[in-house]
N, C-alpha and C positions, 0 to 999 in steps of 0.2 A: 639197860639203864643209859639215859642221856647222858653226855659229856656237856659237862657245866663251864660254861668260860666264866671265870673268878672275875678276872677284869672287866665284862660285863658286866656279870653282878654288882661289881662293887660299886661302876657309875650306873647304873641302872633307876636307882631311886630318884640323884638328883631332879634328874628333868623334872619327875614329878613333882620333889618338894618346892623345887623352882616355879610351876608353873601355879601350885595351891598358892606360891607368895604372893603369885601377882595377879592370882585372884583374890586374895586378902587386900592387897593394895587397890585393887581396882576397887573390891567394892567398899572398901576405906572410903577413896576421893566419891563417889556414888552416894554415898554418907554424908561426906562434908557437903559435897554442891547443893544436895537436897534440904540439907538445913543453912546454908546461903539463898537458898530461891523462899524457903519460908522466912527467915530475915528480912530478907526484902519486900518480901508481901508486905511485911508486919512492921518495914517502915513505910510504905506505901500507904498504908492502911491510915497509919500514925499522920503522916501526912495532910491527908486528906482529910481527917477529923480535928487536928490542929495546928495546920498549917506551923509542924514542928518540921524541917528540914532536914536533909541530909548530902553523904558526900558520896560516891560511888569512884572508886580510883581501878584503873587494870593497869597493871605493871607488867610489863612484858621484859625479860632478859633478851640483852641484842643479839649479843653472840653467841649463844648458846650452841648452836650448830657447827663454829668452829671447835669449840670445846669437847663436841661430842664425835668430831674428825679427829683433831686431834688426839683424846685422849681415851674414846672409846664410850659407849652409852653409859657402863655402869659407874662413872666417875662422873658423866654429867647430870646423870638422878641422885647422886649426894650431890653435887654441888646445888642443883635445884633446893634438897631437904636443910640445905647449911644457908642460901639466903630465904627459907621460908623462914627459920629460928630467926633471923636476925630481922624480917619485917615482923615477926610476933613479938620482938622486944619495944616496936612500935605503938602495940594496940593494946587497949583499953579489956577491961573484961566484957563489955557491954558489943565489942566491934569484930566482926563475923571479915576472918581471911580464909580465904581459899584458893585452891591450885587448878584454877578451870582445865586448863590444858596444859603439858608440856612444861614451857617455859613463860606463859604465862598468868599470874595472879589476881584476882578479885580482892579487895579490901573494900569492906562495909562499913562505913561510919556513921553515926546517928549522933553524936555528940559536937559534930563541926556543921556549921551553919550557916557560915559565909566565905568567899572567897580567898580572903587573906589566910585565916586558917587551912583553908584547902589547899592554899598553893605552897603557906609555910611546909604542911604534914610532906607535900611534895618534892620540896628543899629536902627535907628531913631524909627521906627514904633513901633520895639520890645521894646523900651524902655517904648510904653506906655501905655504894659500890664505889667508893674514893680510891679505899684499900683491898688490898685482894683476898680474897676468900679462902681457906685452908680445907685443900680437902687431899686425904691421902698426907704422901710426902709435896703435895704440889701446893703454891700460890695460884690463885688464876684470878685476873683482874676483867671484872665486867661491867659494864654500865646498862643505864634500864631506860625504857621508854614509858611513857606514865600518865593515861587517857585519865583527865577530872571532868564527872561531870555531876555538877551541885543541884541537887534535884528542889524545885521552889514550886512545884504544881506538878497535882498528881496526873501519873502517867499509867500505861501496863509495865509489866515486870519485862517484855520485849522490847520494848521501848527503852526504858531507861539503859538496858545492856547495850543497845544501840548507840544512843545517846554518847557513851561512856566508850564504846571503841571505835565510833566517829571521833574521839577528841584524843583516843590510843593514835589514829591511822595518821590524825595532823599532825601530831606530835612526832612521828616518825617520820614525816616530808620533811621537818626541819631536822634532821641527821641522828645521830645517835645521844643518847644522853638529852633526851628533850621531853620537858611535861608541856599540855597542852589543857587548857579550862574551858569547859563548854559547861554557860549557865542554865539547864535543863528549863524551856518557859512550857506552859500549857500548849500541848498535841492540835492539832488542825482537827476536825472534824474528817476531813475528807483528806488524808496524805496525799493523795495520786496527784490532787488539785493540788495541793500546798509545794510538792515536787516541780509538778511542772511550773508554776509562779516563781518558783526560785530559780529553775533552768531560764527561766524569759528574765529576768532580772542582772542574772550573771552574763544574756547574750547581749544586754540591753547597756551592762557595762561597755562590753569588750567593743561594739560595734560603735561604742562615740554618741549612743542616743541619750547617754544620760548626761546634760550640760550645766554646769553653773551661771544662776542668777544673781541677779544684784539689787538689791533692794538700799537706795540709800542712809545715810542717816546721817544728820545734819547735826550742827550746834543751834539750839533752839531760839536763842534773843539775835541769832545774824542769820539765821537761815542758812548759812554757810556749810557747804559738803566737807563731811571730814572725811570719809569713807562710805564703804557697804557691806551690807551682811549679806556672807553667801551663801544660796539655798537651793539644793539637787534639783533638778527640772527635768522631769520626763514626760517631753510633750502627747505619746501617747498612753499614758497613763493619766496624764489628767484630763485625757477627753473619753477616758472609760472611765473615771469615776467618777458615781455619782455626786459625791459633794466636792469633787473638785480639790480633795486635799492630798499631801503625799503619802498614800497608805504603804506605797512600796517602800519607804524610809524604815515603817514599821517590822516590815517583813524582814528587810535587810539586819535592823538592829536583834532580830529574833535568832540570828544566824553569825554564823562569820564572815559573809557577803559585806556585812558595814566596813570591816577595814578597805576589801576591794573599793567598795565606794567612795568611803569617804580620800582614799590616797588617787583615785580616778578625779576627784573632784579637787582636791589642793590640788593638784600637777595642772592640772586647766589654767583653776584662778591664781598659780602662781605666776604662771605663765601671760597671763592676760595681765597681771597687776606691773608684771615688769615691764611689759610694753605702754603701758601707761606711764610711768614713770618715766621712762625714757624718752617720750613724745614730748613733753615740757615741762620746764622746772617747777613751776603749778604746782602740778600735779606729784610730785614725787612726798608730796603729807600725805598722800592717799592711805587710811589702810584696810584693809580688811578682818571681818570678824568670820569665823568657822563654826559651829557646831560641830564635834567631834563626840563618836559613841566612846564611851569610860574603854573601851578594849585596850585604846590606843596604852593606853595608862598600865595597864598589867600585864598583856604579851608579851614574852620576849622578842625583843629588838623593836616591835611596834612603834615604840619614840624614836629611835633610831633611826626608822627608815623614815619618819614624818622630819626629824632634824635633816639628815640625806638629801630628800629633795629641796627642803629649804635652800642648803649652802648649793648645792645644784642648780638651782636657778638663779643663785643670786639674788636673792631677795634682801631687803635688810629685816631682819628681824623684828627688830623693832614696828614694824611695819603689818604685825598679823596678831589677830589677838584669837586665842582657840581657846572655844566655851565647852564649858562641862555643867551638868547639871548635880543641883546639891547631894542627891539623892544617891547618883550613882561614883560621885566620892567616899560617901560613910559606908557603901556597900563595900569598895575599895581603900580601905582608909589608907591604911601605910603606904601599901604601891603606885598609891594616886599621889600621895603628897610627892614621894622621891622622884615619881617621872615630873609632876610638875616643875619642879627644881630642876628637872634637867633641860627644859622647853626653858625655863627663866634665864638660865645659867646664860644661853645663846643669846638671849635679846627679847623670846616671843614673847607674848604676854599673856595672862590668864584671862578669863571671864568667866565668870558665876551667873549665870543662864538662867535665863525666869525663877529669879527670886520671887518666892510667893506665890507659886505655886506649887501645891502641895504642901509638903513638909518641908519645913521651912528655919531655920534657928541663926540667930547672930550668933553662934559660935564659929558659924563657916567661916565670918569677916577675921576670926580669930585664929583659926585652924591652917585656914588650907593658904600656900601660896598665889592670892590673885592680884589686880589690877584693877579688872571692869569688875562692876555689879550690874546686867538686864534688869529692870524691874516687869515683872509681868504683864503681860496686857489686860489681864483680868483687873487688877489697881487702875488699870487707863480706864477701863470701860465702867467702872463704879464708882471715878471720884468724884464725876461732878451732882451724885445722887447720894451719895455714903461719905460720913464725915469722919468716919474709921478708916476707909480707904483710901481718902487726902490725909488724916494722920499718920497713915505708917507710910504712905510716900515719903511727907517730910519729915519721917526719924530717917528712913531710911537713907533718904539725901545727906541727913547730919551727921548722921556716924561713917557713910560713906566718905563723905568728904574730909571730917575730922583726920579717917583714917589710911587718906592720899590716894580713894578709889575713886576710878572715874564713873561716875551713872550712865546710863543711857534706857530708857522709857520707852520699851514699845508697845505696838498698836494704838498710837494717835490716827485717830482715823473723822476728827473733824478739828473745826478752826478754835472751837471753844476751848478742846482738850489740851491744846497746843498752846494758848493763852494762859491758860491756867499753871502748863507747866511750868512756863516761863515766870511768869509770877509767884512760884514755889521755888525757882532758883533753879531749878533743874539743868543739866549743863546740855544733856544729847538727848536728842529721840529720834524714831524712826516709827511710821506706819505708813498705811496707804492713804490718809490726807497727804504725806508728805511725798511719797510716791512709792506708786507700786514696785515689784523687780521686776527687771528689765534684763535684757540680752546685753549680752556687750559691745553689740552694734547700738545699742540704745545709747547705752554709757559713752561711748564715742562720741555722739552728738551732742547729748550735755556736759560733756568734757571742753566741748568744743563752743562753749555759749560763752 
């Protein structure tokens, strides 16, 4: 008869029951992820038949690694199962969480639909690594990283995970404890092409080819230069485009390329505006107007660093007006109003950017903090044939004015257009009757008239 070692026997079984656990758990999570991928179909699907929305978030724990140094694996897989309880007191019965890997989480939401929602549930989650987690006899204090990305056009199910730890990986460049939003737009037909146009875009920053224009705009009964609107110029992109328009602006606003650009392009014209200033006392009314993408508005620090370079070059504030368009306020309501307040608080000024085009509501004149109202160039180009289009010029002049906004009217692009305005009172315009944008060498020389 064999001689039985006891104390074999007796650990003997473990490993095994050990190893059936974590075959139970594994094919657990193989369970959950499988009915996360059919979720996401079936908001994909949702999507694309009624353009119903969604949010896709990945939460990644930072430190989980030291947690699992210091205090050993099976302390940091409850600590993992102790912040999944507490993101599930987060979610709706309708909204699909799961544990893709390790230490980090998938949260499906199909009931948040715009940005603000997205970025509050974001607030929300990080609030509740504030406090430290209880696991064992131990505290351990962690904070999370938190990729949004708000799907508005349908994509593949690759795609969108893309999407979503494309906006995790940004989110972790800015350090620990950071969410990041990427507005998910319609897929490129051709990625490889759509990749390399972003790489020539991003070289096209770095290298100094993308320059700021200036296009004047006058006070309309003296003719008189009050300033310019400035507008990105990439000379070899407008001699491949066919129509000659800024398609790359497009590309860039598709991406997070626009803040590169657009803070590429204020450091130029701030830079250019001061020297003008400085050359004579003329010229120090000069101001400048910006189109700026809505990001600047909801990224953290994004205002921050546009305020930065302002006091950085010394600019007077007062002296720069940064346009937003209506549309991409109401997409951003609350965090567009507060960063505008923080751009006003300095001196800068607002402007409300091709009013009337598109969607369009005097509630903006009532809502949002501005100064200028643009009126469309489509109202230039129709009023002297449509008497609806000279009507809502001149409401628009009157409640403008009523309500201490400055107008400015562009695409005047002949002398009639221009007469007329002025005979409707209008205070500012700009287009290409009045002059095209020019370089700053240009500007220099009618500086100098």
């Amino acid at each position: 008869m064999p001689i039985v070692n006891k104390d074999r026997l007796s650990i003997q079984p473990r490993p095994r029951n050990t190893k059936l656990m974590n075959l139970a758990l594994s094919h657990s999570l193989r369970t959950q992820r499988a009915l996360f991928l059919t979720q996401l179909k079936s908001a994909l699907q949702l999507l694309q038949q009624t353009q119903q929305r969604f949010v896709l978030l990945l939460i990644k724990v930072d430190n989980i690694a030291d947690v699992e140094r210091n205090f050993g694996s099976e302390l940091s897989n409850k600590l993992i199962s102790t912040i999944r309880e507490h993101l599930l007191s987060l979610t709706s019965c309708n909204d699909c969480l799961v544990n893709l890997q390790g230490d980090e989480f998938a949260l499906l939401k199909t009931d948040i639909t715009d940005a603000d929602s997205a970025l509050d549930l974001a607030k929300e989650i990080q609030s509740q690594f504030r406090f430290s987690f209880q696991v064992n006899h131990y505290k351990i204090l962690c904070s999370s990283s938190i990729g949004i990305s708000l799907q508005q056009a349908p994509h593949s199910v690759s795609q969108v995970l893309k999407d979503a730890d494309i906006a995790l990986k940004n989110a972790q460049q800015q350090g620990l404890g950071h969410y990041h939003l990427s507005t998910a737009l319609p897929s490129p037909v051709k990625n490889t092409q759509a990749i390399q146009q972003q790489d020539k875009l991003t070289h096209a920053i770095i290298n100094n080819d993308i320059l700021p224009y200036y296009q004047p705009i006058i006070q309309l009964n003296s003719n008189r230069l009050i300033g310019f609107e400035v507008i990105a110029h990439w000379h070899e992109e407008e001699q491949n485009s066919d129509k000659g328009d800024n398609n790359f602006i497009s590309l860039a606003e598709n991406t997070d390329i626009i803040i590169a650009l657009d803070l590429h392009i204020i450091n130029q014209a701030c830079l250019q505006l001061k020297k003008w200033h400085n050359s004579h006392v003329d010229n120090q009314q000069i101001i400048l107007t910006m189109n700026l993408s809505a990001k600047h508005l909801i990224l953290d620090g994004a205002v921050e660093h546009l305020i930065f370079i302002i006091q950085q070059q010394q600019i007077p504030p007062q002296r720069l007006v940064f346009e937003f368009r209506e549309h991409e306020f109401m997409a951003h309501n609350k965090f567009a109003i507060r960063a505008l307040e923080k751009l006003r608080q300095i001196g800068v000024q607002v402007g409300l950017d091709d009013f009337g085009n598109g969607f369009s509501s005097l509630n903006a004149f009532f809502q949002y903090p501005i100064d200028f109202v643009k009126i469309d160039s489509h109202f230039t180009n129709r009023m002297l044939m449509s008497k609806k289009d000279l009507s809502l010029i001149r409401v628009i002049r009157d409640i403008s004015h009523d309500m201490g906004f400055k107008v400015i009217v562009e695409g005047i692009n002949n002398p009639q257009q221009h007469a007329k305005l002025i005979e409707l009172g209008c205070e500012f315009g700009q287009g290409n009757y009045i002059a095209q944008p020019m370089d700053y060498r240009q500007v220099n020389r009618l500086l100098e008239l």
